[in-house]
N, CA, C and O atoms as a MOPAC input file, in Angstrom:
PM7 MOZYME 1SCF
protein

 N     19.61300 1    53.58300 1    29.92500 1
 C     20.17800 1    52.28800 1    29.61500 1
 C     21.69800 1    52.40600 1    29.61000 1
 O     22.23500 1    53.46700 1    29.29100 1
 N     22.40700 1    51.31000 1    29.96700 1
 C     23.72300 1    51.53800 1    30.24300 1
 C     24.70400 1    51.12100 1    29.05000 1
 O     24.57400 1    49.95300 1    28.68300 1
 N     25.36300 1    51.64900 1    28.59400 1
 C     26.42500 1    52.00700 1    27.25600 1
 C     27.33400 1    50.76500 1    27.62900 1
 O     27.83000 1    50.60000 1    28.74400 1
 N     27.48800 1    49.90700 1    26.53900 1
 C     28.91500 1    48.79400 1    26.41200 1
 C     29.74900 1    49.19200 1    25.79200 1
 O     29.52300 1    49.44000 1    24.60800 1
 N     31.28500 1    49.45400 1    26.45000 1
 C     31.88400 1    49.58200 1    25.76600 1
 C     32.86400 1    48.68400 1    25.16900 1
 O     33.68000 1    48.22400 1    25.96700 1
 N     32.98500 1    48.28400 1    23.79700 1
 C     34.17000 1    47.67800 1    23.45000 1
 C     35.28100 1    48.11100 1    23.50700 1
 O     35.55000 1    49.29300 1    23.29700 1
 N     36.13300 1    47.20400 1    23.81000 1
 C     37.84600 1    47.54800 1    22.87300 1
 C     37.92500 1    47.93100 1    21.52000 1
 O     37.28900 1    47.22500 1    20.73800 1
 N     38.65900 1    49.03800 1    20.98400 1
 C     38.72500 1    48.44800 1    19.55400 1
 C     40.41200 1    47.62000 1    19.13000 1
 O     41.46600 1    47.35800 1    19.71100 1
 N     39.91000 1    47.48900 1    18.00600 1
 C     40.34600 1    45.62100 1    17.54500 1
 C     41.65300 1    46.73400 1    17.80500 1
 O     41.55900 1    47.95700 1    17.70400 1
 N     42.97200 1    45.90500 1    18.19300 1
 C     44.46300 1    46.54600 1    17.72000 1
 C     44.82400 1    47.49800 1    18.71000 1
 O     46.05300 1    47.55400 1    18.71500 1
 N     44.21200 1    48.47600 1    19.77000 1
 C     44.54900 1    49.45000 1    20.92100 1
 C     44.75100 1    48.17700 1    21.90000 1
 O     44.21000 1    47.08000 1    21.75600 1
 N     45.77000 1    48.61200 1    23.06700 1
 C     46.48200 1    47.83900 1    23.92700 1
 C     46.08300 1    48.13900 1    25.42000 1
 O     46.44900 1    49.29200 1    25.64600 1
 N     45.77600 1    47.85700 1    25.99500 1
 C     45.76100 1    48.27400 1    27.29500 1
 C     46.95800 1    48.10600 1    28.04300 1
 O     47.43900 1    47.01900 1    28.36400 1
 N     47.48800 1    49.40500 1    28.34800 1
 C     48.79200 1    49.67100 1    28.88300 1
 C     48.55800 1    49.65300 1    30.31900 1
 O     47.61900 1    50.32300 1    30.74900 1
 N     49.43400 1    48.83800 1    31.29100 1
 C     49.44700 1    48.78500 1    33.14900 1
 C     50.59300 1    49.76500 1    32.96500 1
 O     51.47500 1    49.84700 1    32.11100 1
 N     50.27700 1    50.52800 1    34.10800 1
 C     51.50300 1    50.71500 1    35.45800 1
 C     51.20200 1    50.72200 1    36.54400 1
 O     50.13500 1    51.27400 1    36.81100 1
 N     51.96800 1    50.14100 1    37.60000 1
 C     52.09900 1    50.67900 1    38.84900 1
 C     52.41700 1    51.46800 1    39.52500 1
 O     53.60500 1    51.78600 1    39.58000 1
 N     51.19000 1    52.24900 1    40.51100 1
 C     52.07500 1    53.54000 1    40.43600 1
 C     52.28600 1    53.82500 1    42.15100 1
 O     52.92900 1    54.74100 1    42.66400 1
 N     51.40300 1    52.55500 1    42.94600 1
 C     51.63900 1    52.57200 1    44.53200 1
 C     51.46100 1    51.02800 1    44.35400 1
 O     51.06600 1    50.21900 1    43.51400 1
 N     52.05200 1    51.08400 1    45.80500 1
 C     52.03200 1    49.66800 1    46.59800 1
 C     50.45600 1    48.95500 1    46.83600 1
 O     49.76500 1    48.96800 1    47.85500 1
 N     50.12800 1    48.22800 1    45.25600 1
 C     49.13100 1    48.17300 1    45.71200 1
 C     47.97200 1    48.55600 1    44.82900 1
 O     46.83500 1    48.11300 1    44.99500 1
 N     48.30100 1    49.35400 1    43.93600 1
 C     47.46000 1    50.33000 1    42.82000 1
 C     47.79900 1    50.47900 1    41.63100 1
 O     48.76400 1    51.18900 1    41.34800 1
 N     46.96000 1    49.73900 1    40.55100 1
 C     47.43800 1    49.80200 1    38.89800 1
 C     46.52400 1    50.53800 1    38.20600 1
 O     45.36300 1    50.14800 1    38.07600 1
 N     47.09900 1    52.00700 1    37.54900 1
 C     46.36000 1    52.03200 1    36.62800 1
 C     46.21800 1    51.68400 1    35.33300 1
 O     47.15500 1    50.97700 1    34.96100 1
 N     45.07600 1    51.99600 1    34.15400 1
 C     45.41900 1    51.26600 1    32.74300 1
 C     44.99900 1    52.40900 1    32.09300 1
 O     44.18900 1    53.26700 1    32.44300 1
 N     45.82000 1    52.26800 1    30.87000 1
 C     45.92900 1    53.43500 1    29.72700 1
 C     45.18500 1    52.79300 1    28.84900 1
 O     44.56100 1    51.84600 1    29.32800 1
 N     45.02200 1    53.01800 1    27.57200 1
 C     43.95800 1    52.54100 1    26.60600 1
 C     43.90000 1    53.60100 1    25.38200 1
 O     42.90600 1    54.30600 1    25.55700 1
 N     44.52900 1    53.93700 1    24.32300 1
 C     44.90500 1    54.59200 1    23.75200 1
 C     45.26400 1    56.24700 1    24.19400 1
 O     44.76400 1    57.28900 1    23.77200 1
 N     46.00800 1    56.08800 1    24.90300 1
 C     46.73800 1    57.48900 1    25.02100 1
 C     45.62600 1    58.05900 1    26.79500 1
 O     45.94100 1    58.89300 1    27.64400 1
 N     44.59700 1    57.33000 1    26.73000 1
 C     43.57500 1    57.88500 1    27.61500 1
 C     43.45600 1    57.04500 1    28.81700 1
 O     43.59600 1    55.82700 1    28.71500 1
 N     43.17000 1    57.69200 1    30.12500 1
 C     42.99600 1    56.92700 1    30.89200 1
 C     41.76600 1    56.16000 1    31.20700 1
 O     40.82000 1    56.93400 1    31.34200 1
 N     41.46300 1    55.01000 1    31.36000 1
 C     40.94400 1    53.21300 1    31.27000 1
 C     40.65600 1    52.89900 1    32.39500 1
 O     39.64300 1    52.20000 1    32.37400 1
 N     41.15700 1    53.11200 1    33.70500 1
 C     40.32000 1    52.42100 1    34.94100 1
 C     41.59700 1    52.27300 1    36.05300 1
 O     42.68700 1    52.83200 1    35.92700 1
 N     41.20800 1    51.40500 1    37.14400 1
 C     42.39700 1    51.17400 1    37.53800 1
 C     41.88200 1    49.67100 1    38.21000 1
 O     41.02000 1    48.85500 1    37.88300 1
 N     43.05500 1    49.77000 1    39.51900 1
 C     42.86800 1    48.25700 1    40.40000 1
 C     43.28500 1    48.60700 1    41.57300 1
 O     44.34000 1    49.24100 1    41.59400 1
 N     42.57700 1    48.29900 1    42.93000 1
 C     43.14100 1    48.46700 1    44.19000 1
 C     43.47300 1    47.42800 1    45.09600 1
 O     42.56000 1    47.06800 1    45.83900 1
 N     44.55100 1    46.87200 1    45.20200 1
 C     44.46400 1    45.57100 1    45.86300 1
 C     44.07900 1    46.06800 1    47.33100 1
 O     44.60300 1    47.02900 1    47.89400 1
 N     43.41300 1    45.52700 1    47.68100 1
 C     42.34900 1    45.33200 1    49.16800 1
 C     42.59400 1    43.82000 1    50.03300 1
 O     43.09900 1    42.80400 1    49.55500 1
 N     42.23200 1    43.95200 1    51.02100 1
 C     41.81100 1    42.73400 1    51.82500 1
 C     41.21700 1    41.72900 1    51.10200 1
 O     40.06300 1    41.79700 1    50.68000 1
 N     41.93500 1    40.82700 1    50.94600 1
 C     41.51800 1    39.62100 1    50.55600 1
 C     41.14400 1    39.25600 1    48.71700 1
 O     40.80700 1    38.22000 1    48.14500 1
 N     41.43000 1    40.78900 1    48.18800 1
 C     41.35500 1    40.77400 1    46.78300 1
 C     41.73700 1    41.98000 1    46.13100 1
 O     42.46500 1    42.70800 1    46.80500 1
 N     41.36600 1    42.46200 1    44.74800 1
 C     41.28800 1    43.46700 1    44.50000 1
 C     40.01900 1    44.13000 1    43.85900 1
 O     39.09900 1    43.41500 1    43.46300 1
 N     39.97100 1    45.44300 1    43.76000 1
 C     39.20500 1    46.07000 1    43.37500 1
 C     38.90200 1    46.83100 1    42.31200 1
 O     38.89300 1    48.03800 1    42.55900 1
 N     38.58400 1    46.43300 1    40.91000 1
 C     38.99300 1    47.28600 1    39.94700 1
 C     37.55100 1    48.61900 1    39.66300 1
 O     36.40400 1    48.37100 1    40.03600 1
 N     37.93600 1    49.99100 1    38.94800 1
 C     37.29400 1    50.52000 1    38.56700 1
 C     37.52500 1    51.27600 1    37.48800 1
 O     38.60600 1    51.76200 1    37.15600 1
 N     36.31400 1    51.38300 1    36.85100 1
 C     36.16300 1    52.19600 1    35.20800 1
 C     36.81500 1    53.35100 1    35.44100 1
 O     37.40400 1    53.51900 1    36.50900 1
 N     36.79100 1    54.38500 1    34.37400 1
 C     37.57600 1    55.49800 1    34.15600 1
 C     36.81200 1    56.52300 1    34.32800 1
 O     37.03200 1    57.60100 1    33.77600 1
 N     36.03000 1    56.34900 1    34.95300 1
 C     34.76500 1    57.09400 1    35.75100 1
 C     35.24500 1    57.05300 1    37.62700 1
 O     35.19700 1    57.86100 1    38.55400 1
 N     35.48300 1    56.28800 1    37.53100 1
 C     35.99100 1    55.41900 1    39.59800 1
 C     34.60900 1    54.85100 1    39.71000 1
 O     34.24400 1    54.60400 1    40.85900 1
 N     34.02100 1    54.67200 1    39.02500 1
 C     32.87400 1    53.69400 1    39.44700 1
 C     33.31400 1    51.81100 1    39.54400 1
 O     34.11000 1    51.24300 1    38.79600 1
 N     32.66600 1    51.28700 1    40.47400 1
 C     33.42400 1    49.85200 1    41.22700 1
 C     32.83300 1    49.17600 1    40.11000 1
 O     31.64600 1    49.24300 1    39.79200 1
 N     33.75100 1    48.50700 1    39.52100 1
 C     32.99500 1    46.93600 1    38.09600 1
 C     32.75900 1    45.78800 1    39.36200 1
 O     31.73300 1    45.16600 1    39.63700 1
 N     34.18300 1    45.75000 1    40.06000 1
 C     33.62700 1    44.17600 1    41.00900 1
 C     34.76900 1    44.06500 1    41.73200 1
 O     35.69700 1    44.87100 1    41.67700 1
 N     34.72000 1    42.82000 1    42.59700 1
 C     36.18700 1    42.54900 1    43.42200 1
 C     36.60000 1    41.01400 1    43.17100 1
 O     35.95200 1    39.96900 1    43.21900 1
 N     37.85300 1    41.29000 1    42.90400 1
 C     38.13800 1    40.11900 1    42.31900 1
 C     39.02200 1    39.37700 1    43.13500 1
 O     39.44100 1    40.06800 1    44.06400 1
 N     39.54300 1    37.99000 1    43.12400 1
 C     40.38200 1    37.09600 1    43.96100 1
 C     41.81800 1    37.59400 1    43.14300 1
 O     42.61400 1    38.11600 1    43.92200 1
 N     42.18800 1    37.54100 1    42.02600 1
 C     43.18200 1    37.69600 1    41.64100 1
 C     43.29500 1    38.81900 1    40.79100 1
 O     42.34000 1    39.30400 1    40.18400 1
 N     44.68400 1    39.31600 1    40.73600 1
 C     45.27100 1    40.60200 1    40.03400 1
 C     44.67700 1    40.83900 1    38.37700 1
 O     44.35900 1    41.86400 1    37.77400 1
 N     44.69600 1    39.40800 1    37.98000 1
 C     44.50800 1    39.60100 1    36.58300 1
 C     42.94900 1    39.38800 1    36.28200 1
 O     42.39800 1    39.88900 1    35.30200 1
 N     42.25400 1    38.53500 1    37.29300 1
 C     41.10000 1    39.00300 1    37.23000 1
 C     40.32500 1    40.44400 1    37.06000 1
 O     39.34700 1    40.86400 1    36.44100 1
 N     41.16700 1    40.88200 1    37.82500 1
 C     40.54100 1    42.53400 1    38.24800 1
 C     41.10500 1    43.63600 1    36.85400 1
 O     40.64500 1    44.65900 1    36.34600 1
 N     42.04200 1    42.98100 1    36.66800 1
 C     42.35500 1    43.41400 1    35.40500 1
 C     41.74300 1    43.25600 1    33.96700 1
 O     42.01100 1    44.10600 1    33.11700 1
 N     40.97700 1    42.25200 1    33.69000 1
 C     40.51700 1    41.59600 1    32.64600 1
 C     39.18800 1    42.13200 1    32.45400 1
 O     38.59300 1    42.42100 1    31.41500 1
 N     38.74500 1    42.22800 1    34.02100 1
 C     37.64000 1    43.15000 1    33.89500 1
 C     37.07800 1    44.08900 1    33.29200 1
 O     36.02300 1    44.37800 1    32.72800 1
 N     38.46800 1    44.65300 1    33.66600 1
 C     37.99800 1    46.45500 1    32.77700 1
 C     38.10600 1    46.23900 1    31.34300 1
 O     37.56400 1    47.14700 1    30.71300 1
 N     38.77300 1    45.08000 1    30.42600 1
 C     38.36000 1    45.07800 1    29.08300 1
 C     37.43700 1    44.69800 1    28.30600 1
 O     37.48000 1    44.66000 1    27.07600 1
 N     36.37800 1    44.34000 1    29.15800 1
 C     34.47500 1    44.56500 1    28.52400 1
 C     33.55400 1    44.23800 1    29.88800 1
 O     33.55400 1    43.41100 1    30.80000 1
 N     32.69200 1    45.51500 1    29.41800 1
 C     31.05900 1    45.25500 1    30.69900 1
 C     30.97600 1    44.82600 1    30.06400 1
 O     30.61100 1    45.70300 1    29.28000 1
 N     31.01200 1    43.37400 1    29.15300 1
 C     29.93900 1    42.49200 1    28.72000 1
 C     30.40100 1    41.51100 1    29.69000 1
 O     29.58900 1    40.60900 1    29.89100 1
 N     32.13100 1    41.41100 1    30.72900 1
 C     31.83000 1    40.32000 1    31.13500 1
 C     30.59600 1    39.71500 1    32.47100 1
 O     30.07200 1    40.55300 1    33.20400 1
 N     30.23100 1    38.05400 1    32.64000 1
 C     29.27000 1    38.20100 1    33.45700 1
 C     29.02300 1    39.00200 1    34.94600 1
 O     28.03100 1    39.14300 1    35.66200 1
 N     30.18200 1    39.37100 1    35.02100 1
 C     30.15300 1    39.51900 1    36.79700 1
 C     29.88000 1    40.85900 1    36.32400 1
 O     29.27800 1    41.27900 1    37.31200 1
 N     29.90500 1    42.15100 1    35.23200 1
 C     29.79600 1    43.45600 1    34.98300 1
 C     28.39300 1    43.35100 1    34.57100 1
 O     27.53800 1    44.21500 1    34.76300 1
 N     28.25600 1    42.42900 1    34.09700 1
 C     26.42900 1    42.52800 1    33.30800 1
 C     25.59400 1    42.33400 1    34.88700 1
 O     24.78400 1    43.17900 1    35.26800 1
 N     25.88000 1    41.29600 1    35.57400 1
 C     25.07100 1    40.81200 1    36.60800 1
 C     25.08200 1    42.52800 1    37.32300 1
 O     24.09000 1    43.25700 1    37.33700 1
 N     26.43900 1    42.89600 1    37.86900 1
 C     26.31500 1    44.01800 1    38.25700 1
 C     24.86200 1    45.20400 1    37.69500 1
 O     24.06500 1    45.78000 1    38.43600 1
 N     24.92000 1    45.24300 1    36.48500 1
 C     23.97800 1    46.39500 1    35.84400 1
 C     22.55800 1    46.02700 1    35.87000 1
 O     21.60900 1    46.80000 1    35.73000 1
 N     22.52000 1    44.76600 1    36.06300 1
 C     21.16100 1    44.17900 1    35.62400 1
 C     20.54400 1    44.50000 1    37.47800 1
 O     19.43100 1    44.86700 1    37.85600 1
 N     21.68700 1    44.20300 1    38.21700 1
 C     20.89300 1    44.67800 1    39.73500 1
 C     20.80400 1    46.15800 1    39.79800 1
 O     19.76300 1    46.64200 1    40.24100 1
 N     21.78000 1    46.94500 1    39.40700 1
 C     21.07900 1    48.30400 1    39.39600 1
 C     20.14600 1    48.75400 1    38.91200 1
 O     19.53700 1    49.59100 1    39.57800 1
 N     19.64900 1    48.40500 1    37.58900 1
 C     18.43100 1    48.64100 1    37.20700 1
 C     17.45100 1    47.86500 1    37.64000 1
 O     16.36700 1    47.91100 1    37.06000 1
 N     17.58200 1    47.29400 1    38.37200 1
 C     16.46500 1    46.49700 1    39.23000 1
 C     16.33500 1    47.46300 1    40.46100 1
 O     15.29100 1    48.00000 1    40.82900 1
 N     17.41900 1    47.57600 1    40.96200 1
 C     17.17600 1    48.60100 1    42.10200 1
 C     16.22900 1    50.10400 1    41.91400 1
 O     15.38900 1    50.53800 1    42.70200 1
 N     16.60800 1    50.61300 1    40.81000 1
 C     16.29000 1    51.66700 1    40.23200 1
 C     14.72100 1    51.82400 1    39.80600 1
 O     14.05000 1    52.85600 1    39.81600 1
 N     14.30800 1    50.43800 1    39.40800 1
 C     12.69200 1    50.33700 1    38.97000 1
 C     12.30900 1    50.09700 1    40.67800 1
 O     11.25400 1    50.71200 1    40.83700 1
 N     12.57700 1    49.68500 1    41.54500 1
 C     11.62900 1    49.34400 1    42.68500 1
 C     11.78200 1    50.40600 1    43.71500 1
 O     10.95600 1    50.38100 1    44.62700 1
 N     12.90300 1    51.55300 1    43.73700 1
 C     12.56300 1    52.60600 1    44.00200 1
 C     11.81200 1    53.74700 1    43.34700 1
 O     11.23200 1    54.57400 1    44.05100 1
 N     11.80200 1    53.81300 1    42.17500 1
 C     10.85400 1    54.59300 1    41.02600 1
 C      9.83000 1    53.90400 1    42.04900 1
 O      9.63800 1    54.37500 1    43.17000 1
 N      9.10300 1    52.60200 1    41.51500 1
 C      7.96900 1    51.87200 1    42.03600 1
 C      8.13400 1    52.97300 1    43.36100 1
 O      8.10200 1    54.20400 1    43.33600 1
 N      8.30000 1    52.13900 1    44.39300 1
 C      7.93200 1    53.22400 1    45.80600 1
 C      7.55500 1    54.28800 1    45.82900 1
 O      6.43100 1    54.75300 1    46.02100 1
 N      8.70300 1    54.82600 1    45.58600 1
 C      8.23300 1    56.69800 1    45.65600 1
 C      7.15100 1    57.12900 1    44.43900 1
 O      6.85100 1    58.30800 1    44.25300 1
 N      6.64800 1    56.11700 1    43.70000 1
 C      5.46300 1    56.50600 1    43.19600 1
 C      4.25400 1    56.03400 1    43.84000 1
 O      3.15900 1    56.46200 1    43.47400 1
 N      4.36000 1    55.26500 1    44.68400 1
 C      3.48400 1    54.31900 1    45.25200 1
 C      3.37400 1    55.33100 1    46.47500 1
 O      2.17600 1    55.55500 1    46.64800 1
 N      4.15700 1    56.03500 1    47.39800 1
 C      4.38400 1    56.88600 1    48.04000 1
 C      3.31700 1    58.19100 1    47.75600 1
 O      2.24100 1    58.56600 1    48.22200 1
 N      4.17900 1    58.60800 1    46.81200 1
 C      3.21500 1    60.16400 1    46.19400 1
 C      1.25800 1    59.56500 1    46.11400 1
 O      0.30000 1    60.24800 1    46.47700 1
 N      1.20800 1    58.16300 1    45.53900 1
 C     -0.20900 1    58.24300 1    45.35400 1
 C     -0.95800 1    57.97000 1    46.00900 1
 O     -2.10800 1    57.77500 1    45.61600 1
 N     -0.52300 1    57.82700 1    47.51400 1
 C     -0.92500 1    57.30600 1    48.85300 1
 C     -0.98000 1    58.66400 1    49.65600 1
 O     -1.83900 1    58.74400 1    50.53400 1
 N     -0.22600 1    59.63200 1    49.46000 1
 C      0.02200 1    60.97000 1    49.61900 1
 C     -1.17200 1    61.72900 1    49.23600 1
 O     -1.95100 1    62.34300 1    49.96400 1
 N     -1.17700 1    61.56200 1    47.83100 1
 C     -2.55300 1    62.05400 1    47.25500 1
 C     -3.92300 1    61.71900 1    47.44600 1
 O     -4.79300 1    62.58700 1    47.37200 1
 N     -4.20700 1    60.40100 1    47.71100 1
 C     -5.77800 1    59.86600 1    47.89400 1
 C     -5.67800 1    60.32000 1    49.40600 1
 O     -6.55100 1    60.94400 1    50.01000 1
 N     -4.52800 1    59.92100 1    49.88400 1
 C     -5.32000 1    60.82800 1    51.48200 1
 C     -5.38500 1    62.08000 1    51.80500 1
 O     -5.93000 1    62.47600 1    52.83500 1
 N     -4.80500 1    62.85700 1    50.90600 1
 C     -5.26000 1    64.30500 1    50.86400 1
 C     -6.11600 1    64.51200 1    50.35300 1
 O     -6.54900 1    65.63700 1    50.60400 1
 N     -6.76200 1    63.87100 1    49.57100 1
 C     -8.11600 1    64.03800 1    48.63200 1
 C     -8.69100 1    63.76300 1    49.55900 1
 O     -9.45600 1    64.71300 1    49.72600 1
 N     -8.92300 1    62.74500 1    50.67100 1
 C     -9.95300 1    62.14100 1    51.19900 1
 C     -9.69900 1    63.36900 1    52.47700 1
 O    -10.84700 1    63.34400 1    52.92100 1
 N     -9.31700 1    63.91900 1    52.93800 1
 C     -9.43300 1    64.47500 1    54.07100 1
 C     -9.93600 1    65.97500 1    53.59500 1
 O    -10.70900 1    66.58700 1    54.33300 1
 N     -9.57300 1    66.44900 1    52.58900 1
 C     -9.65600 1    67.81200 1    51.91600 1
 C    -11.03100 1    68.37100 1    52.62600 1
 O    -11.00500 1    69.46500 1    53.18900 1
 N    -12.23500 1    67.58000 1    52.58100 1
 C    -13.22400 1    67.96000 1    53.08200 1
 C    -13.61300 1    68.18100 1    54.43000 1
 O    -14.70500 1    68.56200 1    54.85100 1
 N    -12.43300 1    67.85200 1    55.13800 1
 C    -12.79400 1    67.79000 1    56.49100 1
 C    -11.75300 1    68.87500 1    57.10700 1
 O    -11.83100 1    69.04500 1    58.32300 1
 N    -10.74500 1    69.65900 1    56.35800 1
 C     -9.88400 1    70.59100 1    57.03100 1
 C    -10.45700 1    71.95300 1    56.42600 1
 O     -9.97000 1    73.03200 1    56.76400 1

């Protein structure tokens, strides 16, 4: 299950720029995520480099990184774990299709 993290109340999220193009954010003394402006938007990511979303504007992409609770970060998680159960599903559905036809042939090799 995937961890929310809050802000806590009173820590600041500190910008700099540090390319044409690229902000990162501080967050008590630690590094917080960043932003890549791209084609047609930007791109922000956690302090992991994992992608939250792409946004139309700077401060969008920015606002982002101060809670996965917002909707476009939740929608994000809620499709990965969707993704995640219907490949589980398969490759179990896989293995047990694997198995009854090896059972069923066993007698004949």
């Amino acid at each position: 299950m995937a961890t929310v993290v809050t802000p806590r109340p009173g820590v600041r999220v500190l910008w700099a720029k540090v390319d044409s193009g690229f902000w990162v954010a501080h967050r008590g003394g630690e590094y917080f995520g960043c932003v890549d402006s791209v084609s047609g938007g930007f791109v922000s990511r956690d302090a992991h480099g994992v992608p939250i979303g792409r946004y139309d504007t700077l401060d969008g992409a920015k606002a982002s990184l101060r809670s996965t609770t917002d909707p476009v970060n939740t929608a994000r998680r809620l499709r990965a774990e969707r993704a995640t159960v219907v490949l589980a599903t398969a490759a179990g559905s896989a293995a047990l299709a694997f198995a009854l036809t090896a059972g069923a042939l066993a007698p004949y090799l």
